[in-house]
Phi, psi and omega in degrees: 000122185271097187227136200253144195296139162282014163239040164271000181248355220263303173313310175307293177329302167318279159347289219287313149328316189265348172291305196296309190285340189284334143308298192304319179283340185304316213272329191216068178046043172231009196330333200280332198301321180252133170264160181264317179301305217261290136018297193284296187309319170307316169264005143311293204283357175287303209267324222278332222254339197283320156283294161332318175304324174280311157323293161244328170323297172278300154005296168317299212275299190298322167313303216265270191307355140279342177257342145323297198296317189303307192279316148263018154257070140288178177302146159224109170079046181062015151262134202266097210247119180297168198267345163322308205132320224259152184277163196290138186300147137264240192228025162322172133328299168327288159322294184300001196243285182301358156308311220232042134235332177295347189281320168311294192327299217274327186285352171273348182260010172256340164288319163293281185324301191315308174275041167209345165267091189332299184310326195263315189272008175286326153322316187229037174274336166338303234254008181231018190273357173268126181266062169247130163249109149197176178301357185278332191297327182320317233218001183277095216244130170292121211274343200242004185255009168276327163323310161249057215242273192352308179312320184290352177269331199316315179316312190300276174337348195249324184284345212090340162323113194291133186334289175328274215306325174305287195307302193292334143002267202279350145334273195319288232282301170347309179280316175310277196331322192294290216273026172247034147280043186233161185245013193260358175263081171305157165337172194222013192053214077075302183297317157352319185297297178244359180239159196273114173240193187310315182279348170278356188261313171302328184260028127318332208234352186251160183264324156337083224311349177251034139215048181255168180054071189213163178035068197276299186333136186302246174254017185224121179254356168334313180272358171288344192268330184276356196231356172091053178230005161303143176204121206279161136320130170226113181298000188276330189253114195287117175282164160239138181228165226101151176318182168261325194215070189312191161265342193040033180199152183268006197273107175340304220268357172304308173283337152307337200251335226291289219301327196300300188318308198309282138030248179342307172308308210269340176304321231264353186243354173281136189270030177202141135354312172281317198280308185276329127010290195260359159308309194262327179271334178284174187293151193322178145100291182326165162188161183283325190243008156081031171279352164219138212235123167283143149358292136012291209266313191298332174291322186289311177306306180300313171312312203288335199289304178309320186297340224247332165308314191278341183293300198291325182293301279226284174318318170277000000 
């Protein structure tokens, strides 16, 4: 089936969206929304991620998942039969509906691991290292999560999903991700319910400790609600955005690089194997003697504090 990826439209589109929104706040008392340095560095990291991408991403990605769709569909009897029994999907509507919740599905446990697996997330901390929410922050993409992004896919192709449909799959989902980086999208009512939307996305984006590691979801926000990682917006609460443990420099390959080097510090100082281990695999955050706190652990403080408040109101 002769079908052309839609994020061969995606570039031009983008631009044109962040220009648009980037006029528009000069214009209308938001001057703050875009820094020009910071900016400029997204779309370093934008255009470096823009090349690589066709290179190895896609390349990769049509390789690796074709040859998964092969080895477990083959032909039998000029039929294309998963080695399960059941014959290989074709290009109903349907299939294609049930693709692209399987695309959700695989893209929220590769988005969680990015943020809770150290080594993933020195990758894609690239793409929360700005403290800007705007579309330009959208395209500020890490160079090194295309290496592994695929592998969390691979399993769709191995069920009969055809490669082609899987890769435009994740196309959809690629766009849907650009445009919910904007604060000019309010809530949404009714939709709110099941799809990852705007205001759920800042708070994806924020730094601010009850809401970090929170809303993982593609364009569906259901698994975040099924694995306990859902977090609604609360208009109460002034976000901040950006990391903890920022790069402090607008220079690509600095931001590119910072965490790894952070990485790199805390190994060359661990006394066991298991201590450097969990430097690199374990969640941000870890340390053996609890002078630095995972996300997890700081959340958790925060729940006890509050509870040990309502205990103490609750007495008096």
């Amino acid at each position: 089936m002769d079908i052309t990826n839609p994020l061969v439209y995606g570039g031009p589109a983008f631009i044109a969206f962040i220009l648009l929104e980037l006029v528009y706040s000069k214009t209308h008392d938001n001057d703050e929304l875009y820094e020009w340095k910071d900016l400029f560095a997204s779309g370093a990291m934008g255009i470096g991620s823009a090349i690589i991408a066709p290179l190895v991403k896609v390349v990769f990605m049509a390789v690796l998942f074709s040859y998964v769709y092969e080895l477990f569909n083959p032909l039998v009897d000029g039929v294309r039969t998963n080695i399960m029994g059941w014959k290989s999907f074709g290009w109903a509507w349907y299939i294609w509906i049930i693709c692209q919740v399987l695309d959700d599905f695989a893209y929220y446990w590769f988005h969680r691991a990015n943020h809770e697996i150290r080594f993933f997330w020195a990758a894609h901390i690239v793409h929360h290292s700005s403290d800007n929410f705007n579309l330009g922050t959208a395209v500020r993409n890490g160079w090194f999560t295309v290496m592994y992004k695929p592998f969390f896919y691979m399993w769709i192709p191995a069920l009969g999903f055809h490669y082609e449909m899987l890769i435009i799959c994740m196309a959809i989902e690629s766009l849907w991700q650009f445009q919910l980086h904007t604060k000019y999208v309010p809530k949404l009512g009714f939709l709110e319910k099941f799809l990852n939307l705007h205001t759920q996305h800042q708070v994806h984006h924020s730094r601010n400790i009850e809401y970090m590691d929170k809303n993982h979801g593609g364009y569906l926000n259901i698994f975040d609600k099924m694995f306990g990682t859902w977090k609604e917006y609360d208009e109460n609460i002034d976000i901040e955005f950006g990391v903890t443990t920022p790069p402090s420099s607008y220079n690509p390959l600095v931001i590119l690089t910072h965490e790894y080097g952070d990485i790199w510090r805390d190994v060359k100082k661990a006394k066991s194997f298991k201590e450097g281990f969990m430097y690199v695999f374990g969640p941000p955050g870890w340390s053996p003697d609890g002078s630095t706190l995972t996300v997890k652990q700081q959340q958790r403080l925060i729940k006890q504090e509050k509870l040990r408040i309502q205990e103490m109101a609750v007495d008096k």
